[in-house]
C-alpha positions, -999 to 999 in steps of 0.1 A, spaced: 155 176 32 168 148 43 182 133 9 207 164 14 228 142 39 228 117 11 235 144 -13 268 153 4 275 116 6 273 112 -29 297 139 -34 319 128 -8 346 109 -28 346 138 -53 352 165 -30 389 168 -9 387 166 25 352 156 26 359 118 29 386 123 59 365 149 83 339 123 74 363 89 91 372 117 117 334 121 127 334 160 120 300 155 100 290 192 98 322 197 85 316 171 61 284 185 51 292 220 48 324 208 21 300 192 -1 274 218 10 300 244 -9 304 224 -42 266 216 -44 254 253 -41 283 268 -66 263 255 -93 238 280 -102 200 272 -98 203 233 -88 213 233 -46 178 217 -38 172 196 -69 209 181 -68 204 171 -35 180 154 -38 184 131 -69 221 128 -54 204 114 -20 185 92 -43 216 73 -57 238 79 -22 210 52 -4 212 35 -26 244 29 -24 246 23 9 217 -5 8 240 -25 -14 265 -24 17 278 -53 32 248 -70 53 222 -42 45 225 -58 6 213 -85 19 182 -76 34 174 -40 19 175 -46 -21 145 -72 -25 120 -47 -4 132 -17 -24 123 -29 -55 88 -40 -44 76 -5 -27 90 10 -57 69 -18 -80 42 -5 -59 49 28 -63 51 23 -105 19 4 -98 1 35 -85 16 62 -110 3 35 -136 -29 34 -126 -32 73 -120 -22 85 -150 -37 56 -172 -66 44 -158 -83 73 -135 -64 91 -153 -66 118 -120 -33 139 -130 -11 142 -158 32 131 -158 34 170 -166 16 183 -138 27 158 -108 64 164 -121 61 203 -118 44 201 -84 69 174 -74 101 198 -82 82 234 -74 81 212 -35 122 213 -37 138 235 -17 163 258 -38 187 257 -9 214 232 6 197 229 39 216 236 73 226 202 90 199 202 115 168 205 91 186 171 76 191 156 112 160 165 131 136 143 107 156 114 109 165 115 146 124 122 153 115 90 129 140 64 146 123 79 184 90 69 173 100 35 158 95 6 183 88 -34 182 55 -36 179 35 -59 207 17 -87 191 -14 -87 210 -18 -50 200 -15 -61 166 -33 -90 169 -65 -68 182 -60 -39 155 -63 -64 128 -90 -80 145 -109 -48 152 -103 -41 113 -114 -69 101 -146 -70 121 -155 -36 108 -152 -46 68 -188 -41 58 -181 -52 19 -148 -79 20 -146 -77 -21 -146 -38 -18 -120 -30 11 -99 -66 6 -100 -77 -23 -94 -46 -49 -63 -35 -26 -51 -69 -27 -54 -66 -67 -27 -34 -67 -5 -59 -44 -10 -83 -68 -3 -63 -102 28 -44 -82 43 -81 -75 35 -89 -113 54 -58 -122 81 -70 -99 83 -102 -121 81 -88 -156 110 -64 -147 133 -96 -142 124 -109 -174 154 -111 -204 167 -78 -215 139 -61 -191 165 -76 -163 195 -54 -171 178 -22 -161 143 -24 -148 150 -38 -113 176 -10 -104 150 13 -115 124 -2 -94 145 -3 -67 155 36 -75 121 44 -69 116 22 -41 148 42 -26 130 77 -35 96 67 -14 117 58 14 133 91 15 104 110 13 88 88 36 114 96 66 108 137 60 69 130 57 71 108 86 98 121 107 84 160 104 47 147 114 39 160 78 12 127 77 5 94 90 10 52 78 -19 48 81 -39 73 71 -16 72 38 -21 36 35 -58 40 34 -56 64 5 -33 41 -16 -61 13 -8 -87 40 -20 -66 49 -51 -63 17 -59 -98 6 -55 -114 35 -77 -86 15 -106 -101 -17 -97 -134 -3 -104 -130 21 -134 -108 -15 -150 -138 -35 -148 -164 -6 -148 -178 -9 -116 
């Protein structure tokens, strides 16, 4: 849902008078301009919305400023997102390309959304985001650590998938790989953090409940890799 704001971005310098209500601040009208194009071609509204929200952030991370911080991360969740599908499709082999792909688009909506399905997640993720206080921090990890009954098992493995997304990272930079394979990284780095504001921002899920799976996923990799 909320790659549809991005969608109509995308669309904006296409589209007449999109670009100007936009610089005037009348965003719905914005929306609904693009909104018009998007759902006069037949059967795609949801799906075009989203790869075109895909693209539009990306775009904007390689803004003046946010290009300097946003790339470089991209590219690594999306190394670690690579580093995931890798692993579940080749070595636990728990689902197929096929299958996740059907479930993945069936989960698109078929509609342009209405501008406050878009908003709401967004505006409910940036309330909840805060500066974190240190000594909480400090006694979470603490409190972690202190409940680790097997270190190799619940440190070590994870810290394998880190390692092999941050290998992945590398490799992509290597000649030829380098003309394409960081943008598509950092593509798929883009599409996690997209989904990541609707799953967060609509309470569809937690961090950290979601990064205890990854650990988990990656783990049971670990272990079929070296048959454990």
């Amino acid at each position: 849902v909320v790659a549809a704001v991005a969608g109509a971005a995308a669309t904006a310098l296409l589209v007449p008078g999109v670009k100007s209500k936009v610089t005037d601040g009348d965003y719905e009208g914005a929306l609904n301009d693009a909104k018009d194009v998007v759902t006069s071609i037949e059967g795609v509204p949801g799906k075009a919305a989203y790869v075109g929200g895909v693209v539009a952030v990306d775009a904007l991370a390689h803004l003046p400023v946010l290009g300097f911080f946003l790339p470089g991360p991209l590219q690594f969740v999306g190394a670690c997102a690579a580093t995931l599908l890798a692993s579940r499709y080749l070595v636990t082999k728990d689902a197929t390309i096929g299958d996740d792909a059907s479930d993945f688009v069936a989960k698109l909506g078929d509609e342009f959304p209405a501008v406050d399905d878009v908003v709401a997640p967004v505006t409910a993720l940036a309330g909840k985001l805060s500066v974190p206080d240190v000594d909480d921090v400090k006694a979470s990890a603490t409190e972690w650590y202190e409940g680790v009954s097997d270190p190799v098992e619940e440190i070590a493995f994870p810290a394998a998938g880190v390692a092999a997304a941050l290998l992945l990272g590398n490799v992509a930079s290597w000649p030829v790989l380098g003309v394409f394979a960081p943008r598509v990284l950092e593509l798929m780095g883009v599409a996690v953090a997209v989904a990541a504001v609707k799953r967060y921002g609509d309470d569809e899920g937690s961090v950290g409940a979601d990064l205890t799976k990854y650990a988990d996923d990656v783990t049971d990799a670990v272990k079929t890799l070296i048959g454990k």
